[in-house]
N, CA, C and O atoms as a Tinker XYZ file with bonds, in Angstrom:
   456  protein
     1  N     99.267000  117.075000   63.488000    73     2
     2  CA   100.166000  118.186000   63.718000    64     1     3
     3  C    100.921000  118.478000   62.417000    63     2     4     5
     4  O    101.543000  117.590000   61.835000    81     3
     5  N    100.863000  119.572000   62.030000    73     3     6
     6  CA   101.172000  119.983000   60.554000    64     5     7
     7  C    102.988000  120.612000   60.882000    63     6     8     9
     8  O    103.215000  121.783000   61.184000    81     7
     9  N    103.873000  119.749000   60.764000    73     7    10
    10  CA   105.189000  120.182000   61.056000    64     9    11
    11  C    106.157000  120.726000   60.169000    63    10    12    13
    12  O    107.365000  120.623000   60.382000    81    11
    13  N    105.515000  121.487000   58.863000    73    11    14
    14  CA   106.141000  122.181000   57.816000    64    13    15
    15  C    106.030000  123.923000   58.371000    63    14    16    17
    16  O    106.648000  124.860000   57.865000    81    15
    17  N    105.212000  123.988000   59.355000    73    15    18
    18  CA   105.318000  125.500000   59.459000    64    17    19
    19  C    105.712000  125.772000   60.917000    63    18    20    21
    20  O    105.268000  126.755000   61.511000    81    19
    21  N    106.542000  124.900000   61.486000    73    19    22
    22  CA   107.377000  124.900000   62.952000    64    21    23
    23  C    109.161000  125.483000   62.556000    63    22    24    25
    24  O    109.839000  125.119000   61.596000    81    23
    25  N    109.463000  126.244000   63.402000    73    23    26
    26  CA   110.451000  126.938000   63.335000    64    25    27
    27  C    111.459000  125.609000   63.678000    63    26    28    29
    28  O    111.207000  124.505000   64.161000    81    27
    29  N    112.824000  126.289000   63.162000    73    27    30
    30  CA   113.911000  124.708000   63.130000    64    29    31
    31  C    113.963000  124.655000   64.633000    63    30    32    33
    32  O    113.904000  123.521000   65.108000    81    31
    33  N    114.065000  125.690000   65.496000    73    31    34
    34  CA   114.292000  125.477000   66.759000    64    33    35
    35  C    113.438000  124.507000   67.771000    63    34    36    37
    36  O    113.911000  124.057000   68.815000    81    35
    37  N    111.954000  124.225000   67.248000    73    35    38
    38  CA   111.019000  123.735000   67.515000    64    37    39
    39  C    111.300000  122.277000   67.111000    63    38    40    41
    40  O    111.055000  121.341000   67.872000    81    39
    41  N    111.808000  122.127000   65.924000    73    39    42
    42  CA   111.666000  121.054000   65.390000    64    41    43
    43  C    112.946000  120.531000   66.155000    63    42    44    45
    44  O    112.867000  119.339000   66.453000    81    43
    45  N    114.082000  121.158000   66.527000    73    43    46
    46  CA   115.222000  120.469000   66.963000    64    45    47
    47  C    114.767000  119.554000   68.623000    63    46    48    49
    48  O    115.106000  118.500000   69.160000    81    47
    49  N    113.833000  120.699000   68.942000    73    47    50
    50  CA   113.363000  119.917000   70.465000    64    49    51
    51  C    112.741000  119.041000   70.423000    63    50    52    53
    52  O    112.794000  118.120000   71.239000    81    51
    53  N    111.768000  119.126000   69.168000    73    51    54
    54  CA   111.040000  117.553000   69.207000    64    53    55
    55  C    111.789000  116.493000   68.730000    63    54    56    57
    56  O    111.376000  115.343000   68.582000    81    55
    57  N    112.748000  116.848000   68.526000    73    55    58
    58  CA   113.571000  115.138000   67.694000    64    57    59
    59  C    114.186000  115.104000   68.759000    63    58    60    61
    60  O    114.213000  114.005000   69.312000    81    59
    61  N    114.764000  116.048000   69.311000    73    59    62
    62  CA   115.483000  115.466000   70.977000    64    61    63
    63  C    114.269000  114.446000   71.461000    63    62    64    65
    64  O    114.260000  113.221000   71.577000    81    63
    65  N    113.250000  115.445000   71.694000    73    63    66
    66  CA   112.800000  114.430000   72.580000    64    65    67
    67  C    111.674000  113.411000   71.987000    63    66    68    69
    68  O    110.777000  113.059000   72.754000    81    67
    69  N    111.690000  112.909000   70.601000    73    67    70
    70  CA   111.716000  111.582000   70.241000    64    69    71
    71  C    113.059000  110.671000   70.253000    63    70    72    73
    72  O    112.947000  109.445000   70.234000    81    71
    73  N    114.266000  111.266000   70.283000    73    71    74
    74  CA   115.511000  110.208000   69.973000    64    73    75
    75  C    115.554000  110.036000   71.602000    63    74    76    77
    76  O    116.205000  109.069000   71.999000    81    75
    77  N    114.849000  110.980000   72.721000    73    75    78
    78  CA   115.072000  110.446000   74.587000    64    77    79
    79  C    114.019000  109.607000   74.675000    63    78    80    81
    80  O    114.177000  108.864000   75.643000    81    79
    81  N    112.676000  109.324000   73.900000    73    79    82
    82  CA   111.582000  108.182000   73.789000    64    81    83
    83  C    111.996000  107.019000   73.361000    63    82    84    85
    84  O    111.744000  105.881000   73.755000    81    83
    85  N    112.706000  107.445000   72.450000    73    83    86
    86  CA   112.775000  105.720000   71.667000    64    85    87
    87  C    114.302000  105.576000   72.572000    63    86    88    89
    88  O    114.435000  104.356000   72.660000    81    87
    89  N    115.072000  105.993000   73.026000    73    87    90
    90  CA   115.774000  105.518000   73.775000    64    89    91
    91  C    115.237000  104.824000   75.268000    63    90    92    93
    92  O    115.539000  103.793000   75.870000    81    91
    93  N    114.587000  105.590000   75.446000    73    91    94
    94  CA   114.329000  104.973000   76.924000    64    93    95
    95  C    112.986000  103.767000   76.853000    63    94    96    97
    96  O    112.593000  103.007000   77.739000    81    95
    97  N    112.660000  103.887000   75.917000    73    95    98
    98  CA   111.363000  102.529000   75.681000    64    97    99
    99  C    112.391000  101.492000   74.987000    63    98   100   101
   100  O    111.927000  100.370000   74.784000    81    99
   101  N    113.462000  101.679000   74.677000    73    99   102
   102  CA   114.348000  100.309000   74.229000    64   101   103
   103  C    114.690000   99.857000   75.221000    63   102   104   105
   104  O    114.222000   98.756000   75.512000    81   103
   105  N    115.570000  100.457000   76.083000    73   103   106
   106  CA   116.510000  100.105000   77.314000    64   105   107
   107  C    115.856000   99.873000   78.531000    63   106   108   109
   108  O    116.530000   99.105000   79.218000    81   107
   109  N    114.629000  100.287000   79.178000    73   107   110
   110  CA   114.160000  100.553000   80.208000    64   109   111
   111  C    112.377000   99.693000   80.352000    63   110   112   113
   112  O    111.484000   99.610000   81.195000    81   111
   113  N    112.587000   99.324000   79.292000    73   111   114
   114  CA   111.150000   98.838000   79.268000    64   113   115
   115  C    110.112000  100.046000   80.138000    63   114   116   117
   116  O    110.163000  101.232000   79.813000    81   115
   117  N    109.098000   99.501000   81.379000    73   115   118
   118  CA   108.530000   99.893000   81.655000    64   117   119
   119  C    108.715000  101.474000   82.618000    63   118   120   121
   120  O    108.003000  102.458000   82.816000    81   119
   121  N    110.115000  101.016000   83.045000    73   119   122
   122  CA   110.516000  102.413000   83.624000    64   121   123
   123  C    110.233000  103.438000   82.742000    63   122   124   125
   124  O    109.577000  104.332000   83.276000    81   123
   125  N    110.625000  103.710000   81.022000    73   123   126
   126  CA   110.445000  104.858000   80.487000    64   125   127
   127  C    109.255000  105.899000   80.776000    63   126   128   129
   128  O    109.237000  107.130000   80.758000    81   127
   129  N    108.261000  104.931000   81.052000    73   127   130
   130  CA   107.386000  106.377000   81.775000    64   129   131
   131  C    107.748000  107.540000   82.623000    63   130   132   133
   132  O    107.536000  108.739000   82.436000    81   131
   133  N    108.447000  106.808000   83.772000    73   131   134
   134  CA   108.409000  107.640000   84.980000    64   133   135
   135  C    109.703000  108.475000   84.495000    63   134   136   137
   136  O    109.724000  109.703000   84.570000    81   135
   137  N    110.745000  107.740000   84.010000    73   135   138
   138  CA   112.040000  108.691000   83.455000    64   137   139
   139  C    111.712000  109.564000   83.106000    63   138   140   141
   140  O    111.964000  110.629000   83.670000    81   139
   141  N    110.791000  109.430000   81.680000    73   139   142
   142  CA   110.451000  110.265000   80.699000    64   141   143
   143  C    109.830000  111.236000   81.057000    63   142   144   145
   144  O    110.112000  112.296000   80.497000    81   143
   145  N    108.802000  111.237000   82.074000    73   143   146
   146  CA   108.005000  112.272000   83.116000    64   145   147
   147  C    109.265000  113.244000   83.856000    63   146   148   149
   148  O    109.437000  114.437000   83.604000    81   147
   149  N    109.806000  112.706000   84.492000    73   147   150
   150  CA   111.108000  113.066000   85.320000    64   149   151
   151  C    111.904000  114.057000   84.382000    63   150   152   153
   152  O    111.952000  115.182000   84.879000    81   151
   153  N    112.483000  113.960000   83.275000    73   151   154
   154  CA   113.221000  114.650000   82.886000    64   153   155
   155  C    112.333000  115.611000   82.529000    63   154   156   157
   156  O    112.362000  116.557000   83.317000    81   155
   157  N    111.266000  115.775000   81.314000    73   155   158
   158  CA   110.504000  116.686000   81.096000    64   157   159
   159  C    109.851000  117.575000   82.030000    63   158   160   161
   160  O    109.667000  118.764000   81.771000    81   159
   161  N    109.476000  116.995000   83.170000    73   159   162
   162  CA   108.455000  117.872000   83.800000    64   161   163
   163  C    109.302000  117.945000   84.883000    63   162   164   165
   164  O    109.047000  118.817000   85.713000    81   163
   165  N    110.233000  117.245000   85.061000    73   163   166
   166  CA   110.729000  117.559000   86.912000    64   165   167
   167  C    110.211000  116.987000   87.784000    63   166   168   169
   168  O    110.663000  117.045000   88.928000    81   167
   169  N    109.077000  116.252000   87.455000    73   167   170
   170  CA   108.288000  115.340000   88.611000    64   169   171
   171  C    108.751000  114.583000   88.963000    63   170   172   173
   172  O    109.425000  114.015000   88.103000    81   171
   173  N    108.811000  113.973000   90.327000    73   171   174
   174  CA   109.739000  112.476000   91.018000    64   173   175
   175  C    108.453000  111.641000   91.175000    63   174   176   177
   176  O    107.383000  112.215000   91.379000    81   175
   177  N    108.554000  109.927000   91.060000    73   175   178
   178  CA   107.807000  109.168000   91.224000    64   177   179
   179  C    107.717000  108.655000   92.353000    63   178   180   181
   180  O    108.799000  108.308000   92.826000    81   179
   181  N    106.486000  108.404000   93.205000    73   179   182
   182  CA   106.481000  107.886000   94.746000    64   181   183
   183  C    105.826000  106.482000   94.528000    63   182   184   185
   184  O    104.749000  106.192000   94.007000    81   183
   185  N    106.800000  105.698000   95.084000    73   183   186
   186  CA   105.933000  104.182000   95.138000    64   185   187
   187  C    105.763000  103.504000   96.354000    63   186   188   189
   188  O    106.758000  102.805000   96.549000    81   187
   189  N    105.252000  103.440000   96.915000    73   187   190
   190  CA   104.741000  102.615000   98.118000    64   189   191
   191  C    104.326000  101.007000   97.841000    63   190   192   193
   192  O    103.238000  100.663000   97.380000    81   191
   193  N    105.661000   99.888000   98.301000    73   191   194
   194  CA   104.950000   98.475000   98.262000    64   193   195
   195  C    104.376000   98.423000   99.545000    63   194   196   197
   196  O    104.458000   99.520000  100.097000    81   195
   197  N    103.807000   97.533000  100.249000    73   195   198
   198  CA   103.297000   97.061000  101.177000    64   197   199
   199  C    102.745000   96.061000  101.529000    63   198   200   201
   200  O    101.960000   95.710000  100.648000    81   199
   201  N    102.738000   94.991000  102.894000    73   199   202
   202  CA   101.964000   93.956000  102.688000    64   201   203
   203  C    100.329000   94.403000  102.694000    63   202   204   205
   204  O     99.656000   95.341000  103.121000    81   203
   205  N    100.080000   92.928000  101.826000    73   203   206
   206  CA    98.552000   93.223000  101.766000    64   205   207
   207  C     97.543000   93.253000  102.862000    63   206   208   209
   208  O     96.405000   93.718000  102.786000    81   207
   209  N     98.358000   92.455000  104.336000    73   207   210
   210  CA    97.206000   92.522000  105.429000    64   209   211
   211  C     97.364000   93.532000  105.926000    63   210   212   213
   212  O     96.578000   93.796000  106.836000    81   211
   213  N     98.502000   94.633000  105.556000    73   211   214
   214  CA    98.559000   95.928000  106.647000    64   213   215
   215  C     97.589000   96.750000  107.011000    63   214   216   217
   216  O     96.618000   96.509000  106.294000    81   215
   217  N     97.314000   97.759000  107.903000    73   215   218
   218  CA    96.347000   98.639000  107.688000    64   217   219
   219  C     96.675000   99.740000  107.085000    63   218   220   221
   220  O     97.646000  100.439000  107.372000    81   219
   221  N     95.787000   99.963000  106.123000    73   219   222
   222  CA    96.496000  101.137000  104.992000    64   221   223
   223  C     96.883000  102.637000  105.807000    63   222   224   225
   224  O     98.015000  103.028000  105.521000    81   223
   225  N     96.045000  103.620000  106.868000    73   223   226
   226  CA    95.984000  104.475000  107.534000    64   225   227
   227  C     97.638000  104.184000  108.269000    63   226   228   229
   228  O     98.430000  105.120000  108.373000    81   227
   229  N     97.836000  103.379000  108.534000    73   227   230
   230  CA    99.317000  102.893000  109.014000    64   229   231
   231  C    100.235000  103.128000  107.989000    63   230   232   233
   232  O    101.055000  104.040000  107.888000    81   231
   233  N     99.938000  101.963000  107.057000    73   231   234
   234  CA   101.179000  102.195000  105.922000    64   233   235
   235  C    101.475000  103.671000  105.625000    63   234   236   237
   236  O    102.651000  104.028000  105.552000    81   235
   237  N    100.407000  104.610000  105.438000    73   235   238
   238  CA    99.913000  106.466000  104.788000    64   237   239
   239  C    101.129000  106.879000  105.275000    63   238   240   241
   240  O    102.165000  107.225000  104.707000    81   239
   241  N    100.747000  106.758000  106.683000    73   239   242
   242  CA   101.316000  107.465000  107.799000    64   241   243
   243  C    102.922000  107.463000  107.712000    63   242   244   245
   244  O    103.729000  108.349000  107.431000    81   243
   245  N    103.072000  105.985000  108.099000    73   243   246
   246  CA   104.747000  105.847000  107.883000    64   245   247
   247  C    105.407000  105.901000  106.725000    63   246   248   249
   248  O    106.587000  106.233000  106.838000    81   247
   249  N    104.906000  105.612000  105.328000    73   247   250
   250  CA   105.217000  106.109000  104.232000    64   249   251
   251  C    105.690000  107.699000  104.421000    63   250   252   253
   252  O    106.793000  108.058000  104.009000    81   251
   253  N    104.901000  108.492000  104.983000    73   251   254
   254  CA   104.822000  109.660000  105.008000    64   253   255
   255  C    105.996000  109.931000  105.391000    63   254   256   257
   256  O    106.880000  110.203000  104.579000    81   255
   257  N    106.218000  109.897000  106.842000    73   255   258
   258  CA   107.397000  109.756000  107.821000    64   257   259
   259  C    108.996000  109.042000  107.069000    63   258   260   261
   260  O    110.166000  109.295000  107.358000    81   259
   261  N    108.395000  108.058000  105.998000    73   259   262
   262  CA   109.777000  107.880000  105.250000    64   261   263
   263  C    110.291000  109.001000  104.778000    63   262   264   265
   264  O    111.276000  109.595000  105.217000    81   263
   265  N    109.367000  109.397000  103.542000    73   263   266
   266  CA   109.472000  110.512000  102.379000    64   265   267
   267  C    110.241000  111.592000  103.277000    63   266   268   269
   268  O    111.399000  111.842000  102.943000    81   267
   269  N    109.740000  112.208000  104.311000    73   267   270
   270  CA   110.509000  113.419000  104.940000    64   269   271
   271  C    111.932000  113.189000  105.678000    63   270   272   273
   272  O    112.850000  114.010000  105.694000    81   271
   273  N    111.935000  111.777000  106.351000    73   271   274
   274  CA   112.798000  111.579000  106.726000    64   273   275
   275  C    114.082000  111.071000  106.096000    63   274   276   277
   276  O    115.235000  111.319000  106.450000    81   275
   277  N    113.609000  110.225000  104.977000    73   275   278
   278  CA   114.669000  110.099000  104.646000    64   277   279
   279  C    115.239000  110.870000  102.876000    63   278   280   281
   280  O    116.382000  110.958000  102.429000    81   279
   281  N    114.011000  111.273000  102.294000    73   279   282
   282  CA   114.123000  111.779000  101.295000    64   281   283
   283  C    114.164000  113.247000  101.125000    63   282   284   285
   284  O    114.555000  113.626000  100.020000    81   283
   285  N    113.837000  114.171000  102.006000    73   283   286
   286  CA   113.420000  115.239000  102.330000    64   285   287
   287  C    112.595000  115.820000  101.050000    63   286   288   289
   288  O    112.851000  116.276000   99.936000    81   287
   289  N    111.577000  115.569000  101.769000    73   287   290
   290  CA   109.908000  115.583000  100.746000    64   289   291
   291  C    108.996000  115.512000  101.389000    63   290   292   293
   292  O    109.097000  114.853000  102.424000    81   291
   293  N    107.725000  116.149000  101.067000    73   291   294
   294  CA   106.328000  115.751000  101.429000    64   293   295
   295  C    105.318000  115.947000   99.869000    63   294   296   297
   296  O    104.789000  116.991000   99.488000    81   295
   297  N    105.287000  114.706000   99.244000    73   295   298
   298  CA   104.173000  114.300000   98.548000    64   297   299
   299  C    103.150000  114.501000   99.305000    63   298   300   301
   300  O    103.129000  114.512000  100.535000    81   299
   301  N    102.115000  114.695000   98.423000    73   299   302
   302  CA   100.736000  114.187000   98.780000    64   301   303
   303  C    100.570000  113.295000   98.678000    63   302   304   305
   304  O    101.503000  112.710000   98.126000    81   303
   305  N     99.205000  112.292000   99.110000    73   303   306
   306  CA    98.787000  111.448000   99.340000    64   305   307
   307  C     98.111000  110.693000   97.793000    63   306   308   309
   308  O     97.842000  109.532000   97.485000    81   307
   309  N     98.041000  111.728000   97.229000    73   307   310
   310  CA    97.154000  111.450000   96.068000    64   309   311
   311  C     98.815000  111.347000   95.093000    63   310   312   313
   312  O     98.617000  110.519000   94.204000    81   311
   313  N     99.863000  111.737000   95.024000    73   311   314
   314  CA   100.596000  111.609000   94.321000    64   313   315
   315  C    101.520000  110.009000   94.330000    63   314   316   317
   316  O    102.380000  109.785000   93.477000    81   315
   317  N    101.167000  109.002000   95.429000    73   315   318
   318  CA   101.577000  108.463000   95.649000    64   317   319
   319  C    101.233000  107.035000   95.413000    63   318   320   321
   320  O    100.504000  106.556000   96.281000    81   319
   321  N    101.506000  106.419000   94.662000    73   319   322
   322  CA   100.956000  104.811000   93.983000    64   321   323
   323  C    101.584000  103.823000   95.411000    63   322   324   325
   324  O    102.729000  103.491000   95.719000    81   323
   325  N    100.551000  103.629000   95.906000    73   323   326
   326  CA   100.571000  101.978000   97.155000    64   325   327
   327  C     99.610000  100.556000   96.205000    63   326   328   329
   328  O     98.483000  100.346000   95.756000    81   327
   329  N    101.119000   99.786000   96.328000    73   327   330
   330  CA   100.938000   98.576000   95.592000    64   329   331
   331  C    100.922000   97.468000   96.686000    63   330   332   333
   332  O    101.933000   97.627000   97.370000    81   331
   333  N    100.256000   96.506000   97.091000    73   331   334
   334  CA    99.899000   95.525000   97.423000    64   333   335
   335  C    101.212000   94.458000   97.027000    63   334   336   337
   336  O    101.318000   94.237000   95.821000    81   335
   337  N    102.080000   93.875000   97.806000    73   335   338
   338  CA   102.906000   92.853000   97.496000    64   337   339
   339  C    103.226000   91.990000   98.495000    63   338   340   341
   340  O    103.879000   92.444000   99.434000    81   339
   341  N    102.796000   90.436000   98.501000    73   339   342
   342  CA   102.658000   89.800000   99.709000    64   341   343
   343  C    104.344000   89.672000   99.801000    63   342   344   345
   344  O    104.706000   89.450000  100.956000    81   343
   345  N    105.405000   89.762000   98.862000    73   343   346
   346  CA   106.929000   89.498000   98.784000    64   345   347
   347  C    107.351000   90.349000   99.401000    63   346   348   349
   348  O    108.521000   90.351000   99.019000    81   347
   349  N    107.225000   91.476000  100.440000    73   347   350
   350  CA   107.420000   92.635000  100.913000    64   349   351
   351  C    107.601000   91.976000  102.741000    63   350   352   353
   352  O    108.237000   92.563000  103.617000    81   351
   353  N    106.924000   90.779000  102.901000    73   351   354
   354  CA   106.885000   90.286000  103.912000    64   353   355
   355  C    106.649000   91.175000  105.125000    63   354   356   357
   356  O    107.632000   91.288000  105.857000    81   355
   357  N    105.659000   91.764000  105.453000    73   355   358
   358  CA   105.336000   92.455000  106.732000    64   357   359
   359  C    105.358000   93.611000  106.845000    63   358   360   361
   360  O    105.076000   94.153000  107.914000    81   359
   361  N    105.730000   94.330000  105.673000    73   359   362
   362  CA   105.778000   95.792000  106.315000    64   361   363
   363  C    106.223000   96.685000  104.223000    63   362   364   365
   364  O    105.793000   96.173000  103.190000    81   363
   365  N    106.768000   97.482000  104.248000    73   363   366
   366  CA   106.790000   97.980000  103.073000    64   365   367
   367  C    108.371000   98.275000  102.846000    63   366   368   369
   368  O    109.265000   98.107000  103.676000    81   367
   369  N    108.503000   98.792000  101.413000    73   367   370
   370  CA   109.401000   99.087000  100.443000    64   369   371
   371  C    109.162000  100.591000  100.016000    63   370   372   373
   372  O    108.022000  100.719000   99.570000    81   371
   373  N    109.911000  101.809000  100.015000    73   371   374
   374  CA   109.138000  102.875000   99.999000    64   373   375
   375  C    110.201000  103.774000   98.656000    63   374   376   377
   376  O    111.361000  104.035000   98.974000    81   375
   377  N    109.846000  104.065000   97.637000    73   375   378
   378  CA   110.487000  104.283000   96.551000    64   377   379
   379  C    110.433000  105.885000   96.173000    63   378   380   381
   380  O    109.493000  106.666000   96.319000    81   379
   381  N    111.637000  106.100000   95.685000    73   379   382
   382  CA   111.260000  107.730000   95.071000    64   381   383
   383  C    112.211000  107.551000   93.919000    63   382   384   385
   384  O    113.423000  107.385000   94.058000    81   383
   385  N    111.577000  107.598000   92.777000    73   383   386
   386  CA   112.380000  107.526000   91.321000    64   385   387
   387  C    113.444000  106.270000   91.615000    63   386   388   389
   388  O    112.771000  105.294000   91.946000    81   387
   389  N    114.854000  105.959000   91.611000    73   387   390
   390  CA   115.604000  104.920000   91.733000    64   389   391
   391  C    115.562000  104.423000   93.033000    63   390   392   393
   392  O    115.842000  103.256000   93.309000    81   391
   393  N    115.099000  105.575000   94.135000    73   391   394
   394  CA   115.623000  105.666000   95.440000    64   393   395
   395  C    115.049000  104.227000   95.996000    63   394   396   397
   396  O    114.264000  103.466000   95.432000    81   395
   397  N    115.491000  104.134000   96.885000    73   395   398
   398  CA   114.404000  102.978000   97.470000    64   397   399
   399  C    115.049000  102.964000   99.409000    63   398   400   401
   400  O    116.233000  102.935000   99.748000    81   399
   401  N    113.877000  102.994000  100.313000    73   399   402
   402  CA   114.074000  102.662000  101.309000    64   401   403
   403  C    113.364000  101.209000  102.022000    63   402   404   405
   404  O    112.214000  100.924000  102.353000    81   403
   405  N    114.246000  100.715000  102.052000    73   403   406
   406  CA   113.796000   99.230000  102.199000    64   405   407
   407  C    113.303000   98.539000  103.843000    63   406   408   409
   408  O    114.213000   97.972000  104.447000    81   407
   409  N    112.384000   98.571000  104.299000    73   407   410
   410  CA   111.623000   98.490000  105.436000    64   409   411
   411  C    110.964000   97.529000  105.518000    63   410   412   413
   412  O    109.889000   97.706000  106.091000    81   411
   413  N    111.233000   96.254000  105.066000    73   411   414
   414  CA   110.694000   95.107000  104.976000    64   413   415
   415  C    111.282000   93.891000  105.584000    63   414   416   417
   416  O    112.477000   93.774000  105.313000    81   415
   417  N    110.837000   93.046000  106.253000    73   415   418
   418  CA   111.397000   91.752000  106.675000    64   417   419
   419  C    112.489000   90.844000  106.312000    63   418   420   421
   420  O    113.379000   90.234000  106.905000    81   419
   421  N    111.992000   91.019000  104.861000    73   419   422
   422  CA   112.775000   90.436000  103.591000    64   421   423
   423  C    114.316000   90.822000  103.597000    63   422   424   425
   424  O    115.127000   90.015000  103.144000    81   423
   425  N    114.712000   92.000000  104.086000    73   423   426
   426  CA   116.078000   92.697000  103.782000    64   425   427
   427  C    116.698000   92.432000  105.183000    63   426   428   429
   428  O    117.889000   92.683000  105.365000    81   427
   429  N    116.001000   91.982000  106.071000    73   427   430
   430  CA   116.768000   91.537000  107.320000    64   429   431
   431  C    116.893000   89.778000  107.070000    63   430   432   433
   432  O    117.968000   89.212000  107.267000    81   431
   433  N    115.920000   89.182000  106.714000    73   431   434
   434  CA   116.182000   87.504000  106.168000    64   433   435
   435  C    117.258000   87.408000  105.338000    63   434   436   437
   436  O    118.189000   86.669000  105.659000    81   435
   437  N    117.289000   88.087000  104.233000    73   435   438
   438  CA   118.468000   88.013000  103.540000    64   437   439
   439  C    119.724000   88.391000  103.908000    63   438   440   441
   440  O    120.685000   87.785000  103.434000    81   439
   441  N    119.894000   89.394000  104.761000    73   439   442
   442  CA   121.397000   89.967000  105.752000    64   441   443
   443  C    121.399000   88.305000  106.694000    63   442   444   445
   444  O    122.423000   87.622000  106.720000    81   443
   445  N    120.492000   87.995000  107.189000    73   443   446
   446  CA   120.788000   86.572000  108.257000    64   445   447
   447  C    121.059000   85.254000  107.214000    63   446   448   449
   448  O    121.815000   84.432000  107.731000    81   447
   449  N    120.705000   84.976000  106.178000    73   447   450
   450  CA   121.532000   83.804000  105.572000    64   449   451
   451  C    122.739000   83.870000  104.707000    63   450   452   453
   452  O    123.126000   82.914000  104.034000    81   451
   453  N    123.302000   84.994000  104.748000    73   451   454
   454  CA   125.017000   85.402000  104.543000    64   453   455
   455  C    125.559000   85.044000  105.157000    63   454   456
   456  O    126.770000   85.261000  105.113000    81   455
């Protein structure tokens, strides 16, 4: 990319958004992706944990039923990363950018040994 014949205005946006890269790959480690997506494009990240013996057509479903219900959203199916985590204990963890709705076993075990 030949950056001697870019107007200053051009050039001011790209150093913004190298000084919002190298900021967020210092501080954030692996998150900087999805941030970095997020601010630029406006896109929100969908993460689906889940246990691994579930049936996935199940998990889809109620994932689904999270996103609208509690996020007011409908992703697609294809926009949505389902990760396998036996630490999820029985059921899933359902994420949108920081958000997180927590639907797992795990978050009721831990409320009972307080």
């Amino acid at each position: 990319m030949d950056f001697t014949n870019l107007p200053k205005d051009k050039l001011k946006e790209l150093l913004k958004d190298l000084n919002l890269y190298n900021n967020l790959t210092k501080k954030l480690w692996n998150r900087w992706k999805r941030l970095f997506n997020k601010i630029k494009n406006d896109k929100s990240y969908f993460l689906v944990e889940y246990y691994p013996y579930s049936n996935m057509d199940y998990v889809e479903t109620k994932s689904m039923e999270v996103y609208s219900k509690f996020f007011s959203c409908s992703p697609n199916k294809n926009e949505i990363v389902f990760v396998p985590k036996k630490s999820v204990l029985w059921w899933m963890k359902v994420f949108m950018d920081d958000n997180v709705v927590d639907l797992s076993f795990e978050k009721v075990e831990k409320n009972l040994k307080k």
